[in-house]
N, C-alpha and C positions, 0 to 999 in steps of 0.2 A: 562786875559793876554793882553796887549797892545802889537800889533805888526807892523812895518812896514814892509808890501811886497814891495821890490823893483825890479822891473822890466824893460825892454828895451823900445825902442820903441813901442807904442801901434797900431801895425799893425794886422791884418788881418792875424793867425799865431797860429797852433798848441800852441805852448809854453806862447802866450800871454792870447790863451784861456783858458788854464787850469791853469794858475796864477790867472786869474781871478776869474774862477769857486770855483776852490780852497778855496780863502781868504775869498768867500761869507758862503762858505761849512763852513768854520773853525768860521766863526762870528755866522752863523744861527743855527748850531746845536752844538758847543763847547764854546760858548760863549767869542770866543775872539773880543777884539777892534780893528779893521784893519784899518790901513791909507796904501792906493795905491797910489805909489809914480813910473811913470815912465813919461817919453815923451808923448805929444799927439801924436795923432793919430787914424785913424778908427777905431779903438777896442774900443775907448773910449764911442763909446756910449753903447758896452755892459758894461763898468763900470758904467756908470750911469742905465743900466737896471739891474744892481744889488745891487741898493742903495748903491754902496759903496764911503766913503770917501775918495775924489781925491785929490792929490796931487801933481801938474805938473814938470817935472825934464825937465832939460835944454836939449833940442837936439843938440847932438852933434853926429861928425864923428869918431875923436880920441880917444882910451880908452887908460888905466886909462884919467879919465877929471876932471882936477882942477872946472872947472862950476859945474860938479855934485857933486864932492864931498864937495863943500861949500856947494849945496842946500841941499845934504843928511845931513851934520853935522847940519846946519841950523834947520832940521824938527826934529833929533834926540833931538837938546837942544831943542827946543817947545815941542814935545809931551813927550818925555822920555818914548819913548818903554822900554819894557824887552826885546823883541829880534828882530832882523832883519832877512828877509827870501830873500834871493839875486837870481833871478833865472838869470843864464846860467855864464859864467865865470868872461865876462867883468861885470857885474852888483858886481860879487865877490869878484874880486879884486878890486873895489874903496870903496865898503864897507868893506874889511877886513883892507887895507889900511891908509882909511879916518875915520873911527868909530871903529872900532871891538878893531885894535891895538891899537890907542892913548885915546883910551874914553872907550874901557875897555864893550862895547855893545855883548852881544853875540849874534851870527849870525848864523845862517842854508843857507848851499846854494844849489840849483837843478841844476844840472850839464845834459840838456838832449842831448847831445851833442852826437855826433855816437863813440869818441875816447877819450881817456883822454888829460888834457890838463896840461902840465908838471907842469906850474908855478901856478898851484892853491894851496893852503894851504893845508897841508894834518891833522893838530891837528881839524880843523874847521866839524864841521857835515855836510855830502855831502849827497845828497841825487842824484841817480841813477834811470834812463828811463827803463832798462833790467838787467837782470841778470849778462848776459856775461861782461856787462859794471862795475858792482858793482864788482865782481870775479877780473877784471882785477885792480879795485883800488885798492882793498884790498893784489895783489901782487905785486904793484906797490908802497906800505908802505902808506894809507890813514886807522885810527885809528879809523874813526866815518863815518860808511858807513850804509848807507839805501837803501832801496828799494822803488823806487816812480815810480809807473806803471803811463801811463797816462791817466787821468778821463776822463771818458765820462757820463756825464749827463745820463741817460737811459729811465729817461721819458721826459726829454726834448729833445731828441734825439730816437725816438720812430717810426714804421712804424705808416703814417696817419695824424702824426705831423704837417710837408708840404706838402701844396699843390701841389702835384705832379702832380697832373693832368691838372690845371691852365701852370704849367710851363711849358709843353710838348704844351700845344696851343699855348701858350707866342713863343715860342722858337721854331715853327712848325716841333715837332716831332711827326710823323705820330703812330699812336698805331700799325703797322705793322711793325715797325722800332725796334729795340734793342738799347736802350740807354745807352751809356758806359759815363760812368761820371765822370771827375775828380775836385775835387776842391783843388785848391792849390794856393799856390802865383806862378809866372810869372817869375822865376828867371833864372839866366844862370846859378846858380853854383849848383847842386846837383837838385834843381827840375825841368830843363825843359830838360835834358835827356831823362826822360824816357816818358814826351811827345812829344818829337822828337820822338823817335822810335814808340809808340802809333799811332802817323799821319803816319807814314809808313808804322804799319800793320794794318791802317782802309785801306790805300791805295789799299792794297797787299787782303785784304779780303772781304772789299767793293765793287768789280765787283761781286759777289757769296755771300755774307749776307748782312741783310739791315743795316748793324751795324751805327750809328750816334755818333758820340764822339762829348761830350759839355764837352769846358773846361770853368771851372768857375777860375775866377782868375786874377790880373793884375800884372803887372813887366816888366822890363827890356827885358825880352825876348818875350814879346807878338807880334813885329812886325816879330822879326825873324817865331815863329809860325804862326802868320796869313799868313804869304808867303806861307809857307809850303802847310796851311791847304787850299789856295787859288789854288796850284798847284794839290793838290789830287781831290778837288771839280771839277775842270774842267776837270780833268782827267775821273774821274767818271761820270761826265752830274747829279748831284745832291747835292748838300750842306749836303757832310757825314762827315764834320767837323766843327764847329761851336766853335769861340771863343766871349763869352758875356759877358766879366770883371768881376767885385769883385761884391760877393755879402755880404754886411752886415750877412745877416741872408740864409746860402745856404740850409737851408732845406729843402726848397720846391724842389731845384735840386736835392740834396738825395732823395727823395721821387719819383722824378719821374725816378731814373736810374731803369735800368735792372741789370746791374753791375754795379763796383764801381772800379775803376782805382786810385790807391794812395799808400803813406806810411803815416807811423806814426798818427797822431792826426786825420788825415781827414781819412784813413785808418779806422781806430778804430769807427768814425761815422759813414761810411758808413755800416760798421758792425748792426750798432745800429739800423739802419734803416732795419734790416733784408735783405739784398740787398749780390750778392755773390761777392765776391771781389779779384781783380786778385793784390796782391800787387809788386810795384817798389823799383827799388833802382837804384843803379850806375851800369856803367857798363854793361849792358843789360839787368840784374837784373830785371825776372819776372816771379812769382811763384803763383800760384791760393790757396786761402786760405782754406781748408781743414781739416779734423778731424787728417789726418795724418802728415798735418805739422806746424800742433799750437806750439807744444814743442819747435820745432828750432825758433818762431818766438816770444816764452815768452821767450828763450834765448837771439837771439839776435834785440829785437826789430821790430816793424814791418816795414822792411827794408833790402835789402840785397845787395851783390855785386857779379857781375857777372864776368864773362872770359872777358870781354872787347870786344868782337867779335862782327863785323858788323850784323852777324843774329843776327832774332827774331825770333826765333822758339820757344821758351818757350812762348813768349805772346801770336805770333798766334795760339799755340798750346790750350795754354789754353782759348782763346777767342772762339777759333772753339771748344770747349768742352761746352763752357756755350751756348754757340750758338744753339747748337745742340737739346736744351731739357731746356723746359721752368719749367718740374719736379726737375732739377736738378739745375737751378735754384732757385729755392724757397726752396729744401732739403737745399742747402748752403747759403743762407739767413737767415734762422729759426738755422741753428746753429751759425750761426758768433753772432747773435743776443747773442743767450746764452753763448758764451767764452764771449763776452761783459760785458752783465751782474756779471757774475761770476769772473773775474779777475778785471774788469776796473770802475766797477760802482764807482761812485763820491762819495757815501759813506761810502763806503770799505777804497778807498785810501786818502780818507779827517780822517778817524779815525786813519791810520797809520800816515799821517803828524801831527798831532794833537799832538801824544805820542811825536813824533820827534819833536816837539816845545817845549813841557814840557820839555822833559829832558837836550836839549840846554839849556834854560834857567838856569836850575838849576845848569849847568856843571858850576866846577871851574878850568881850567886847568892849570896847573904846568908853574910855570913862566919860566921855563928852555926848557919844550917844547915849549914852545911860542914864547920863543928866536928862536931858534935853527930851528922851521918852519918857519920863519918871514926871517931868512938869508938865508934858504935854497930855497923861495917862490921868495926873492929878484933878488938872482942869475940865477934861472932859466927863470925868465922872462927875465932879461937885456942877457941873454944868446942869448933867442931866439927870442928877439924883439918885446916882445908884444908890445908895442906900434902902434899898427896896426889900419887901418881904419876896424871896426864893424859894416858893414850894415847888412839888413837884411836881407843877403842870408848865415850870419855865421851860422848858424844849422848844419854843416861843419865839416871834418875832420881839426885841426888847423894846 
C-alpha cells in the first residue's frame, strides 16, 4: 500500500513524533510505501533518521491553505497513493477538501486533539488519542471511529538508553539533588501553565528539598519562565531551576530525571524511562501517576483539568511524596514502565493503525453520505470560523 502521511509543521512535538514513528513502524513491519509530506522543521532530521521519504509542504500560517493544498494535489497526481493518513484537524480539512472530495483519494485522519472539533468530517475514519475522546465522537454522530493510543518506542525509549549521567554533569546537577524534568515545547497556550506553577512549588519546596527542575524545551514563553526561574534562584541562593532549550534527542534528560513533570507524549516517555511521573494539565491540574489512577488517565488521556485555583497542593503534595523515599520512587518507575509497555508500545498501536489503513482503503462510501458530510463539514466550519491562524501551540481545545 502506497500512503501519504500528511502532517503539520515538523517541530519538536508529541504529535510530530508519533507521526513519524508511526509511518516508519507501518513501512518496516507492514510493508507500506510512505511519502512524509509536511513543513520543515526540527523534527526533520528525525525523518531523515528514519529513512523515510520526504516531502516538503509549503509553511504557512492560515488553514485551510490554497499553497498546501496545490502541493498536496500535486504529490497525490505524482505518486498516486491509495490513501492519505492526515494527522490533527487542519492537516484534515485541506486534505478532505483539496483531495479526498474532488479526486475521490481516501483518507484516515488522527484527531489528538483534548476536545472535538465540530467542522471535521464525520463519514471520514478518525482516529482518537483516549477513550473518553473516541466515546464522545461517536455521540457526537462520527460513523468511523478508532482508537489510536499514543506510541512510544519502548526500546528506543528504555532506562540506560541516555546518558543520564553525562547530562546531570553537563547541566551541574549535583547526585544529592532530585531532578524533576520536563520536556516540552515553550508555549503560552496549554503548556507553560503548568510550568508556571512547577517554578512556584520548586520555589515553595526548594528552601526544605534539594528539588532541581530542568526544563527542556523552547518557545514563546521561555523568557516569561526564565524570569520566573531567575526570581526563585535568587530567592533560594542556588540555581533550583534551570532552563536549557530544545533538545533534538531528550533522552539523555529522561535518563537523568528522578521524576518526570509532563502530559501527553513526553509524559508517556518519561514513563518509559522507568522514572515516576507527576502528570499536568490546565488549570492547576496535577495528579501523580499511580496503579490507582491509570484508568482515568486511559480514559481521559494523559492530561487533566483542574479547579482553576491559585494553589498547588496537589503538585506539592505529590512532589513532597516522591521526595520523601527514593523506594518509592523506583516502585513507580518500574510500573509506569510496564503500563508503557503494555498499552503504548509502537508495536501494539502501529498493528492497530495498520488494520485502520486497510480498511480506509478498501471503504467505498455512499455518495449521499458524502454529500450530506461535505455540507454539513462546510457549514460548520464557515460557522465557526476555522479559517484561523494554526501555530504550534494548537494541541488545544478549538
Amino acid at each position: 500500500m502506497k500512503l501519504i502521511v500528511f502532517g503539520h509543521r515538523l517541530e519538536l512535538g508529541g504529535t510530530q513524533v508519533n507521526a513519524i514513528e508511526l509511518a516508519a513502524d507501518l513501512r518496516d513491519r507492514h510493508g507500506f510505501d510512505i511519502v512524509f509530506h509536511a513543513a520543515p522543521g526540527p523534527a526533520l532530521d528525525l525523518v531523515a533518521a528514519h529513512k523515510l521519504i520526504y516531502s516538503p509542504a509549503p509553511d504557512v500560517r492560515l488553514h485551510p491553505s490554497i499553497a498546501r493544498i496545490k502541493a498536496l494535489r500535486a504529490l497525490v497526481q505524482r505518486e498516486q497513493p491509495d490513501l492519505i493518513h492526515a494527522w490533527d484537524w487542519w492537516q484534515g480539512l485541506e486534505a478532505y477538501s483539496g483531495v479526498h472530495l474532488p479526486m475521490g483519494v481516501p483518507l484516515v485522519i488522527s484527531d489528538m486533539m483534548m476536545s472535538l472539533t465540530r467542522a471535521m468530517p464525520r463519514e471520514v475514519p478518525t482516529t482518537f488519542g483516549f477513550v473518553e475522546q473516541r466515546d464522545r465522537a461517536v455521540r457526537a454522530g462520527w460513523r468511523h471511529t478508532h482508537l489510536l493510543l499514543p506510541p512510544v518506542d519502548v526500546d528506543a525509549n528504555a532506562p540506560g538508553i541516555g546518558d543520564g549521567a553525562a547530562f546531570r554533569a553537563r547541566h551541574g546537577v549535583r547526585a544529592d539533588e532530585i531532578a524533576l524534568v520536563s520536556v516540552s515545547r515553550l508555549a503560552k497556550v496549554m503548556k507553560s501553565e503548568g510550568l508556571v506553577r512547577a517554578i512556584k512549588v520548586v520555589g515553595e519546596l526548594g528552601a526544605r528539598l534539594p528539588l532541581k527542575l530542568v526544563i527542556v524545551g523552547d518557545g514563546e514563553a521561555r523568557a516569561e519562565l526564565q524570569h520566573m526561574a531567575d526570581v526563585v534562584n535568587a530567592r533560594l541562593g542556588r540555581d533550583a531551576v534551570i532552563l536549557i532549550g530544545a533538545m533534538n534527542d531528550p533522552r539523555p534528560a529522561y535518563d537523568a530525571s528522578d521524576i518526570v513533570l509532563g502530559m501527553g507524549g513526553s509524559a508517556l516517555r518519561g514513563l518509559a524511562f522507568a522514572k515516576p511521573l507527576v502528570v499536568i494539565g490546565e488549570r492547576g491540574f496535577a495528579r501523580l501517576f499511580t496503579p490507582k489512577s491509570t484508568d482515568g488517565f486511559l480514559q481521559s488521556g494523559m492530561f487533566g483539568i483542574g479547579d482553576g485555583g491559585a494553589e498547588n497542593l496537589e503538585m506539592e503534595e505529590a512532589l513532597d511524596t516522591l521526595c520523601q523515599s527514593s523506594e518509592t520512587r523506583h516502585a513507580l518507575g518500574e510500573f509506569g514502565r510496564s503500563f508503557v509497555v503494555k498499552y503504548h508500545g509502537l508495536e501494539a498501536v502501529g498493528d492497530g493503525l495498520a488494520q485502520v489503513c486497510h480498511e480506509a482503503a478498501m471503504a467505498r462510501p455512499q455518495l449521499t453520505q458524502t454529500l450530506r458530510d461535505a455540507c454539513r463539514t462546510s457549514y460548520y466550519y464557515l460557522r465557526e470560523r476555522r479559517f484561523r491562524v494554526a501555530s504550534r501551540d494548537r494541541h488545544v481545545k478549538p
